[in-house]
C-alpha positions as CSV (number, residue, x, y, z in Angstrom):
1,X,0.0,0.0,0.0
2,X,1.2,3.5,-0.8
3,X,2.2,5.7,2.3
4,X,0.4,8.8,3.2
5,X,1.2,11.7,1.2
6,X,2.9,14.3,3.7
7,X,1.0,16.7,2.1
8,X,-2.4,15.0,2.5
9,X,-5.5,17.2,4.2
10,X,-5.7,15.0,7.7
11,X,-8.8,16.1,10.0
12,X,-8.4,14.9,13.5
13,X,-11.5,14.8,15.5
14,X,-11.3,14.9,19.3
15,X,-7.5,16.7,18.9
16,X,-7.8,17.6,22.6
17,X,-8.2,14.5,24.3
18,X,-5.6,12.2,25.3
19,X,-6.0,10.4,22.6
20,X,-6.7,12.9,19.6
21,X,-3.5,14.9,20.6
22,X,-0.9,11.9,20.8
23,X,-2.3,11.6,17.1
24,X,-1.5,15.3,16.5
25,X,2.0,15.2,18.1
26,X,2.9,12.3,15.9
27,X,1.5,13.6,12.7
28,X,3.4,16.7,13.5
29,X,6.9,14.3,14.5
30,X,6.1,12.5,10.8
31,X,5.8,16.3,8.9
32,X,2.6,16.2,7.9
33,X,1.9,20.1,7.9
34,X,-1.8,19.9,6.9
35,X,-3.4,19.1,10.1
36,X,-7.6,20.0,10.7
37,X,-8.8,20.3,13.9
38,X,-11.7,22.1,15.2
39,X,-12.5,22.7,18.9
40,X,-16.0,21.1,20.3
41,X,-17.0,25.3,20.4
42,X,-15.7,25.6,16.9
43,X,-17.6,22.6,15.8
44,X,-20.3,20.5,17.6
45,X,-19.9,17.2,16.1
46,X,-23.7,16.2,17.5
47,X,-25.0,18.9,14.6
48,X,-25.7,17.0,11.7
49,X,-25.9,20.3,9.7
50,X,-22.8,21.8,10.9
51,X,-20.6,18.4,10.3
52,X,-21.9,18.4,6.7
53,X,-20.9,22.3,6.4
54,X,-17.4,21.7,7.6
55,X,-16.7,18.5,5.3
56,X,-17.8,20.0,2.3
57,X,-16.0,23.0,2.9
58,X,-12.8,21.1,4.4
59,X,-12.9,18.2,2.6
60,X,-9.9,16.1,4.6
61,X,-8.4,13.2,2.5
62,X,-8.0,11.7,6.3
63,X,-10.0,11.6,9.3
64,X,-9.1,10.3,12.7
65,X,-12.4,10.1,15.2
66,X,-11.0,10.3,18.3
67,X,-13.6,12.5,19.5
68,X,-16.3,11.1,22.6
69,X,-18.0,11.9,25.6
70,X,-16.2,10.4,28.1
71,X,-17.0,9.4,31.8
72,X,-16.3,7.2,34.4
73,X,-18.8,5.2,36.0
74,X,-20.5,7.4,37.6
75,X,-21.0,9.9,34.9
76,X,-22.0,6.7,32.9
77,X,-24.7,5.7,35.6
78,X,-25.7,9.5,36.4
79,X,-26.5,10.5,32.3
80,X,-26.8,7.4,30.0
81,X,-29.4,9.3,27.9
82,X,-26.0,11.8,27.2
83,X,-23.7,9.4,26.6
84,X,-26.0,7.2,24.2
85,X,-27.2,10.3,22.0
86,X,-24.0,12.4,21.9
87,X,-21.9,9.5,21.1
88,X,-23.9,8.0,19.0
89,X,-24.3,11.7,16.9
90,X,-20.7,12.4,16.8
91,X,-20.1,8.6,15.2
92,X,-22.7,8.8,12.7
93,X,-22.6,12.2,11.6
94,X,-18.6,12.3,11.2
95,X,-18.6,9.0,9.2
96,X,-21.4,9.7,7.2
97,X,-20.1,13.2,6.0
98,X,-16.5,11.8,5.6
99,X,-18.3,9.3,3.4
100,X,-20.3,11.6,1.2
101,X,-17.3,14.1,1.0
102,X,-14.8,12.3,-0.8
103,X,-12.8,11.2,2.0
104,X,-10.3,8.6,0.9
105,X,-9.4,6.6,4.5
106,X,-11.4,7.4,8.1
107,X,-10.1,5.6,11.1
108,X,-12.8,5.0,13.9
109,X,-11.4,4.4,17.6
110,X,-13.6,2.3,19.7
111,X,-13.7,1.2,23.3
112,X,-12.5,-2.4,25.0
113,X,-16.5,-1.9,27.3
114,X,-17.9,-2.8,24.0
115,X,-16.9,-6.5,24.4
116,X,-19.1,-8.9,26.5
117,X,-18.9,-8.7,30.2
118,X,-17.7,-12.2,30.4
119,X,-16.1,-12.8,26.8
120,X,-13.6,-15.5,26.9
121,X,-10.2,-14.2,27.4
122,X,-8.2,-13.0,25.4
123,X,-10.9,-11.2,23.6
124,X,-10.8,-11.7,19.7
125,X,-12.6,-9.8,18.1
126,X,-15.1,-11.7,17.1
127,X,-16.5,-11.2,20.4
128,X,-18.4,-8.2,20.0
129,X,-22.4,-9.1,20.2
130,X,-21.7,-12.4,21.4
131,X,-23.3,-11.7,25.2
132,X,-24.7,-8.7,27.3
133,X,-22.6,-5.7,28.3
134,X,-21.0,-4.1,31.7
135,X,-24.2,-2.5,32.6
136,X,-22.1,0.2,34.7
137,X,-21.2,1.7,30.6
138,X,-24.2,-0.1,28.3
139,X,-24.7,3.3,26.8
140,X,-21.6,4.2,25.7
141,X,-20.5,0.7,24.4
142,X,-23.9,0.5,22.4
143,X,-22.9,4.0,20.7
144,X,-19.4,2.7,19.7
145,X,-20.7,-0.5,18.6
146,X,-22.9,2.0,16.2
147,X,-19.8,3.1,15.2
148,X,-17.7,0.5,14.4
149,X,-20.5,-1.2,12.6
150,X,-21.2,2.1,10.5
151,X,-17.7,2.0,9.1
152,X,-17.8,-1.6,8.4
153,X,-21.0,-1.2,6.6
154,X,-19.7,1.6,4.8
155,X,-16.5,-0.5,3.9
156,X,-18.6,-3.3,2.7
157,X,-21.4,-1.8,1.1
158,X,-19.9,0.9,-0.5
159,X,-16.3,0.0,-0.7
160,X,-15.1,3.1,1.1
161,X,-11.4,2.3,3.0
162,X,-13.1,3.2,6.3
163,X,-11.5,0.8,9.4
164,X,-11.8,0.5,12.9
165,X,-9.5,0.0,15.9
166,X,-9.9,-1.3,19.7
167,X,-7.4,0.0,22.0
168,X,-6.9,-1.4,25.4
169,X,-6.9,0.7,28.7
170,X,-4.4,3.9,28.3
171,X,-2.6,6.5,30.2
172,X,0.1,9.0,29.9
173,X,0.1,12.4,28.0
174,X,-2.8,14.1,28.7
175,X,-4.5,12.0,31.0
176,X,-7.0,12.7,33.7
177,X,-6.0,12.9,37.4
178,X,-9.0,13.4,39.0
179,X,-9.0,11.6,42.3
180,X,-12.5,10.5,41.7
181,X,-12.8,10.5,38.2
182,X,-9.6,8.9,36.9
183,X,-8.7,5.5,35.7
184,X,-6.1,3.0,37.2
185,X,-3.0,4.2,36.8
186,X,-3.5,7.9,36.8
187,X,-6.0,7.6,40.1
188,X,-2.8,5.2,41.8
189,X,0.0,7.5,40.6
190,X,-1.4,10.7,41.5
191,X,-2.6,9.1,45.2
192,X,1.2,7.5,45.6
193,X,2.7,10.8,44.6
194,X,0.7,12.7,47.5
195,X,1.4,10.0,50.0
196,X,4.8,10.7,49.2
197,X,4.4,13.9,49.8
198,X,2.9,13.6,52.8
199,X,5.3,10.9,54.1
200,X,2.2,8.3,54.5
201,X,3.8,5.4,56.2
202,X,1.4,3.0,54.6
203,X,-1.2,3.3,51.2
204,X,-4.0,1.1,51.0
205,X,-4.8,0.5,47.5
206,X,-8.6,-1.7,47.0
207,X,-8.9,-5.0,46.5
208,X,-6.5,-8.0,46.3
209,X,-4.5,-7.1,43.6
210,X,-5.2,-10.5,41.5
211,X,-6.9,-8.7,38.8
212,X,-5.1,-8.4,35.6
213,X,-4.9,-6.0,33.0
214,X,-3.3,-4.6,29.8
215,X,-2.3,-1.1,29.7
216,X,-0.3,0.7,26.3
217,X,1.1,4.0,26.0
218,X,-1.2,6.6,24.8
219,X,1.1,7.3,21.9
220,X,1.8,4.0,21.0
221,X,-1.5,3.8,20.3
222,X,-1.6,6.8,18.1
223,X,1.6,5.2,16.7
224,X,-0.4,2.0,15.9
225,X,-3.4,3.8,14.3
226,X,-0.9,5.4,11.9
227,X,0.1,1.8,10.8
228,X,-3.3,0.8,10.7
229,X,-4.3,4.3,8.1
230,X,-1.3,2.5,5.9
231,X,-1.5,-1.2,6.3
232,X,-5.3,-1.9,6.7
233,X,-8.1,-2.4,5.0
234,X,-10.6,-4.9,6.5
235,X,-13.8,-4.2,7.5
236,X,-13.7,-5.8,11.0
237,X,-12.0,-3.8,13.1
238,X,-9.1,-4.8,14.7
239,X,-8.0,-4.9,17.8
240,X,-4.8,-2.5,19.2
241,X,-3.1,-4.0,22.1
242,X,0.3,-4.6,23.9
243,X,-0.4,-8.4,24.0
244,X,1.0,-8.0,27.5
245,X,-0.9,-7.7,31.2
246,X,0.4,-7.2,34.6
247,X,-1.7,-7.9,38.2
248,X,-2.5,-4.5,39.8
249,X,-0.6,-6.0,43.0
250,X,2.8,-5.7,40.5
251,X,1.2,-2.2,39.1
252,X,1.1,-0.5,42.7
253,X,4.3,-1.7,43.3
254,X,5.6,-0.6,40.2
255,X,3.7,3.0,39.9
256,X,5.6,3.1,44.1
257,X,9.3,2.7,42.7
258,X,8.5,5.5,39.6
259,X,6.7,7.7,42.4
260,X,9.5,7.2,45.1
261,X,7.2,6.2,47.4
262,X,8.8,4.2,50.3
263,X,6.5,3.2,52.5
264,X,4.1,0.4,52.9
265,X,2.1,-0.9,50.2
266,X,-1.7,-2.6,51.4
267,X,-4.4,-4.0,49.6
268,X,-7.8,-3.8,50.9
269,X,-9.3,-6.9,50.2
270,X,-12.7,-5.7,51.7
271,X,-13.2,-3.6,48.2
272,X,-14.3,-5.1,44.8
273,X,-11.7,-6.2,42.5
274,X,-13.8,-5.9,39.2
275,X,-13.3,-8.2,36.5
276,X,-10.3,-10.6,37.0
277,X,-8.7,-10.5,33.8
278,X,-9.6,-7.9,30.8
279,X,-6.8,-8.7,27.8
280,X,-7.4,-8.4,24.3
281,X,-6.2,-10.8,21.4
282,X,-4.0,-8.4,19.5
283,X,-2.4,-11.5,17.3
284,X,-3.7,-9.9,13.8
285,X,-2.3,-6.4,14.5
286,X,1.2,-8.0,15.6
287,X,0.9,-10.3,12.5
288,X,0.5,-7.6,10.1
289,X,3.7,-6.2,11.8
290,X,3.3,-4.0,14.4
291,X,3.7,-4.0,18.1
292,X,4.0,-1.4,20.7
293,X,7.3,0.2,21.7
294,X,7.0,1.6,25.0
295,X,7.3,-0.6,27.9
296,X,5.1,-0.3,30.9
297,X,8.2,1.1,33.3
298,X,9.2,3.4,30.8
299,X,5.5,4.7,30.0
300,X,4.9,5.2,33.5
301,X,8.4,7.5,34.1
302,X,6.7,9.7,31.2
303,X,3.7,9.9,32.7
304,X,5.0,10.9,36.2
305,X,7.3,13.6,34.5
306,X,4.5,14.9,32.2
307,X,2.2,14.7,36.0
308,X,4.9,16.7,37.9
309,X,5.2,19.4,34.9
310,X,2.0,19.8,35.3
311,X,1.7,20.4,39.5
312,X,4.7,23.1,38.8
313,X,2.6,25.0,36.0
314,X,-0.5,24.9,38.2
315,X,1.2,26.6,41.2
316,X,2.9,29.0,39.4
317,X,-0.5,30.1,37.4
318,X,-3.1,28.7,39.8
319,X,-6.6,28.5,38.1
320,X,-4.9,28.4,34.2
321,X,-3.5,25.1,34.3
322,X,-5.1,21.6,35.7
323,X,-3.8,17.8,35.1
């Protein structure tokens, strides 16, 4: 397949999430000069009207949907009538108006929740719609399997090179800290880092630390979805791991050495692990050639440096910055 003309029109949807930027600063690393992106005030991607308007006008040889609303479970349990519409507008209006304005290769990200609850591990994809959901996110898995089935639909019906990938849990660059709102690693990191801080003899992290799970490197993700805009043409989508999974007992420990923390490490075995084991079946992504670069030590020591950048710009300009 022919590589990506540098000078090819390449809209990026979502460009301020974690996600959408990693695919920004690599673009950028790989010269590609014509980069779109458009701010959620600039363009609501739930207006059918105003996504047609900027595709005709624009008309981006690429697109990259990175763009969601994204929650954690609370959020998901508090406003599942949000997260169903919204998501399900920004996936079908964005693919549809890529589709009818000449857009030569799209790229849809979707979400490990859409798999079964219990699909047999490691999850192929030929899992999805095999068995009932994680209630706790039902809404937004049912929009992203909207998605992903709109660009295979689109790829088989029409024979437009639009493709889809499943990434496994991230972190790093850009991600959210929120003590309450966060996923594993950022949550853990940001709670050893204050313990440090605060010379906390002992953190009690919940559960029992048996659960397993794969984690990858926010831009070796982005890294992978270039490959994917080069090398791939199916209309299932594929899935976008490491391949590789660690207990959280070993990810504590681990996010305590990059932290510094020194004191002792608990588990609370009174609080719910979740799901034992959550790894995906990357094995046609790494046969096609590709694997991820970054290992889990090494992604972490990013993170942390990007994480304590971040607490120096927010007390030097308290209120303009946040992590």
């Amino acid at each position: 397949m022919k590589p990506i003309d540098p000078r090819a029109k390449i809209y990026v949807a979502g460009h301020r999430g974690m996600v959408g930027s990693a695919m920004v600063r690599l673009l950028k690393n790989k010269g590609f000069e014509n980069v779109i992106t458009r701010t959620s005030s600039e363009l609501n991607l739930t207006r059918q009207a105003e996504v047609e308007s900027f595709f005709q006008s624009e008309k981006p040889d690429y697109v990259f949907v990175a763009a969601a609303k994204v929650g954690g479970i609370i959020a998901n349990r508090n406003d599942p009538t949000g997260f169903l519409y919204d998501n399900l507008m920004i996936a079908s209006n964005v693919i549809r108006a890529a589709a009818e304005s000449g857009t030569e290769k799209l790229l849809f990200l979707g979400s490990s929740c859409i798999f079964p609850k219990h699909a047999e591990q490691p999850i192929r994809e030929s899992s999805i719609l095999t068995g009932a959901l994680e209630p706790t996110n039902e809404a937004y898995a049912i929009a992203k399997i909207a998605g992903l089935k709109l660009t295979e639909y689109y790829n088989r019906q029409y024979g437009k090179r639009f493709i889809s990938a499943m990434p496994p849990n991230l972190y790093g660059y850009g991600d959210n800290f929120h003590l309450e709102n966060s996923h594993v690693i950022p949550g853990l990191m940001r709670r050893l880092h204050e313990a440090k801080l605060a010379s906390s003899p002992e953190f009690i992290a919940w559960g029992t630390g048996t659960p397993l799970r794969e984690f990858m490197f926010v831009d070796d993700l982005a890294d992978g979805c270039f490959f994917l805009l080069q090398n791939y043409e199916e209309p299932l989508f594929i899935n976008l791991g490491s391949g590789e999974e660690i207990s959280i007992h070993a990810l504590v420990h681990q996010l305590a050495e990059v932290v510094g923390y020194q004191g002792r490490i608990a588990f609370d075995s009174s609080k719910p692990d979740g799901t034992p084991r959550k790894l995906m079946d990357s094995s046609r992504i790494h046969q096609l050639g590709w694997h991820h670069n970054t290992s889990l030590r090494e992604g972490l020591k990013l993170t942390y440096e990007w994480y304590l950048r971040g607490q120096v710009l927010r007390l030097a300009s308290p209120g303009k910055t946040s992590v």
